[in-house]
N, C-alpha and C positions, 0 to 999 in steps of 0.2 A: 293346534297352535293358534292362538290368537291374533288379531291384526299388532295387538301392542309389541305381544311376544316376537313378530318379526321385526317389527320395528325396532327393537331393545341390540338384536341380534345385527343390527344395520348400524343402527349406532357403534355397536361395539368394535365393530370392523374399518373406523373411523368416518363414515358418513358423517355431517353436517345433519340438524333438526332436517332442514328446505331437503335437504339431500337426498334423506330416507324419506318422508313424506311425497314427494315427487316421485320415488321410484312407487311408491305403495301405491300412489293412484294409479298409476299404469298399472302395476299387477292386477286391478279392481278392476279396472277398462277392460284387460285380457281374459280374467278368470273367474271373477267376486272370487277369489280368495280359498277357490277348489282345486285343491291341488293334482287332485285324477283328472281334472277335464279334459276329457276328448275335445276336440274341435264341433263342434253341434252336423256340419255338414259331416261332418266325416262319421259319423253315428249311422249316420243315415245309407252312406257306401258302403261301407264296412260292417253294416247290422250287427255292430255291436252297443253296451251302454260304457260311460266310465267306467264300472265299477268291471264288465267282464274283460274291459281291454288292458286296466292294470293290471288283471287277475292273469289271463294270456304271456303278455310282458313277465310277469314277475315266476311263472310256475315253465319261462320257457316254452312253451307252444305258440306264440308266436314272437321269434327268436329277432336280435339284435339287429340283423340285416332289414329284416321285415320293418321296425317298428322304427330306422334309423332313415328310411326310404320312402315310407309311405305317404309326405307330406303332410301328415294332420299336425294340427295345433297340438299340443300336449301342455299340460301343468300348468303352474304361479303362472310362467311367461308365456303360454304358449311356445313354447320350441317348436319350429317348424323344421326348417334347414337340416340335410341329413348328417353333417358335420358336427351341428349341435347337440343332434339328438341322438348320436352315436356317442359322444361326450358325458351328457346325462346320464345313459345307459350306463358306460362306463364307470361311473362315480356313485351311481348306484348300490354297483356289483360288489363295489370298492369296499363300502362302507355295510355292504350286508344289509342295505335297507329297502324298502319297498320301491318303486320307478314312482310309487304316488304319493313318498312319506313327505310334506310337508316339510321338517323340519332339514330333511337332505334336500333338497330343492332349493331352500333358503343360502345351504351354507355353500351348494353346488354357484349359485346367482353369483353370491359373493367373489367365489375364487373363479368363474368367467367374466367379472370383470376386471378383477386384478391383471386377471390373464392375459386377455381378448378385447378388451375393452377398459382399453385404460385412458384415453382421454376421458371417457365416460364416468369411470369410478373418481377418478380428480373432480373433473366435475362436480362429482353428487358427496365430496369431502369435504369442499372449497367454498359452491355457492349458501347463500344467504337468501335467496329467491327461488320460494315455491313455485312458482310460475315459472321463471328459467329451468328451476331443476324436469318438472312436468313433461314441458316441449321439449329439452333434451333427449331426456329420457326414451321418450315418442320418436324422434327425428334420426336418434344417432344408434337407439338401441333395439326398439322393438320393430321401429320402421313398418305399420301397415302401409296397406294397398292405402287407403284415408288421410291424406294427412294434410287436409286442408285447415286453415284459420279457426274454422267451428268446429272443428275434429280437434285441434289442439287446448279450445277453449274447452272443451267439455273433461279433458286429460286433469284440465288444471282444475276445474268445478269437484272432482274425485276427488282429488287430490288434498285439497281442502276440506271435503268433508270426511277422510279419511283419520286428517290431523286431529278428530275432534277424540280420535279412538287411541291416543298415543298420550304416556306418558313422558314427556320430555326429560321433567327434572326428578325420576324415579332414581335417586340413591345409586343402589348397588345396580343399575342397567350399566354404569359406566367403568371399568376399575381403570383406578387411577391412582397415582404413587401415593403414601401418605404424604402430605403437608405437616409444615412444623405448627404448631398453634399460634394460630392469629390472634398477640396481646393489644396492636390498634389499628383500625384500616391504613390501608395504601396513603388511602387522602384523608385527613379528619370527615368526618361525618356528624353531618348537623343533628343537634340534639333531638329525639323525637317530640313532637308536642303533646300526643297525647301517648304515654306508657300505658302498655297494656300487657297482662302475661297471657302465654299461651304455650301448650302441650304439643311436642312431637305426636304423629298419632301414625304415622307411615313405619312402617317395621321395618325397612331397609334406612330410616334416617330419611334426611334431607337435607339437598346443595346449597351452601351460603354464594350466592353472589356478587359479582359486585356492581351491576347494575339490573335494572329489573329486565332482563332480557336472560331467557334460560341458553343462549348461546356468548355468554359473556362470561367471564372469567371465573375461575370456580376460588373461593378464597376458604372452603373451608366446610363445616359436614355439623349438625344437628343429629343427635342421636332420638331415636325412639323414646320417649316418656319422657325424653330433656322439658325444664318448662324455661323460658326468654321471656326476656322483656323484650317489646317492641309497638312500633304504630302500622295498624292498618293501610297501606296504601292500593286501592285500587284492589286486583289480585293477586297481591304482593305483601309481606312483612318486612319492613321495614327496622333491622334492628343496628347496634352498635357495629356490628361484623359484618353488615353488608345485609341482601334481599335473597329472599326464601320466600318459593310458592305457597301461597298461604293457604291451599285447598288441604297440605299433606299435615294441619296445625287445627285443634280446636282450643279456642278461649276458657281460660282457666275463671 
């Protein structure tokens, strides 16, 4: 599973851009993105690697009690806490997936925060500030032993370069009701100066905007091999119906 793919998945469950991004740098800070991580210290007691303590976990030899009690760090989040990680287990089992599958870890995050953690999920739906979301995230959810000023700053340094692996305004990452078709913006919009056409070139389509901010109002969807009129602004397209990221468009 890719970093975008959770991302996509974060989104979907209503996160905010800041939202999901700020949680992904934590998971980076926790695990780069290894869903079997053992705790490194704990490899070391336990003489096992990841890959045999999923294997243990997952074939039953070493059973639910064991692996819900033993304190190690485990997966995306590191689960420590033997509540949480009797939980995991449990959702697991639930779902017939591996303790190390990636994409059950993800959808597990999700519904612990719905669940368990719900100032936390408001939060990472709400805010607007990768920074705020970052230090939350650190403060109120994964809580290490660390959690001084440069321990936070470095949450948020992740977290940033995390954003550079995320699709934001990928199309179908979002379902969303259809809209009736937009005949004229909200607001009149100024004539472009310079007309230019350009080619959808993203297979899921792409989000019209209505300011250049891919958390701004959606007014509307660009099909695949559609071609628009519009002016280049910045990394943005600029047309009659509002702004579209202009990386998902090649010039006709």
């Amino acid at each position: 599973m890719t970093v975008n793919e959770m991302y996509q998945r974060l989104r979907a469950s209503g996160m905010s851009h800041a939202g999901a991004v700020g949680l992904l740098g934590n998971i980076k800070a926790e695990s780069n993105f290894v869903s079997n991580n053992l705790q490194q210290t704990y490899e070391k007691k336990l003489g096992t690697t990841d890959k045999e303590y999923t294997a243990a976990v997952d074939n039953g030899t070493y059973p639910r009690e064991q692996f819900s009690k033993d304190s190690a760090g485990y997966g995306l989040c590191q689960w420590t806490y033997k509540t949480r990680k009797a939980n995991l287990y449990d959702f697991a089992k639930k779902q017939k997936k591996s303790i190390g599958d990636c994409s059950m870890q993800i959808d597990f995050l999700i519904n612990e925060l719905k669940n368990s953690y719900k100032a936390v999920y408001n939060k990472l739906c709400k805010t607007d500030s990768i920074d705020e979301a970052a230090r939350y995230v650190m403060l109120k959810f994964e809580k290490p032993a660390n959690v001084s000023e440069s321990a936070q700053k470095g949450r948020v340094k992740l977290a940033y370069q995390v954003e550079r692996l995320t699709d934001p305004d990928f199309a179908p990452a979002f379902p969303e009701k259809p809209t009736e078709p937009i005949e004229k913006p909200t607001e009149p919009a100024e004539k472009p100066k310079k007309l230019s056409k350009f080619k959808v070139t993203a297979r899921g389509g792409v989000n019209i905007r209505e300011k250049q901010d891919v958390n701004s109002k959606k007014l509307g969807a660009y099909n695949f091999g559609q071609i628009v009129e519009g002016e280049l602004v910045g990394s943005w397209i600029k047309t009659a119906k509002g702004y579209s990221v202009a990386k998902y468009f090649s010039k006709v």
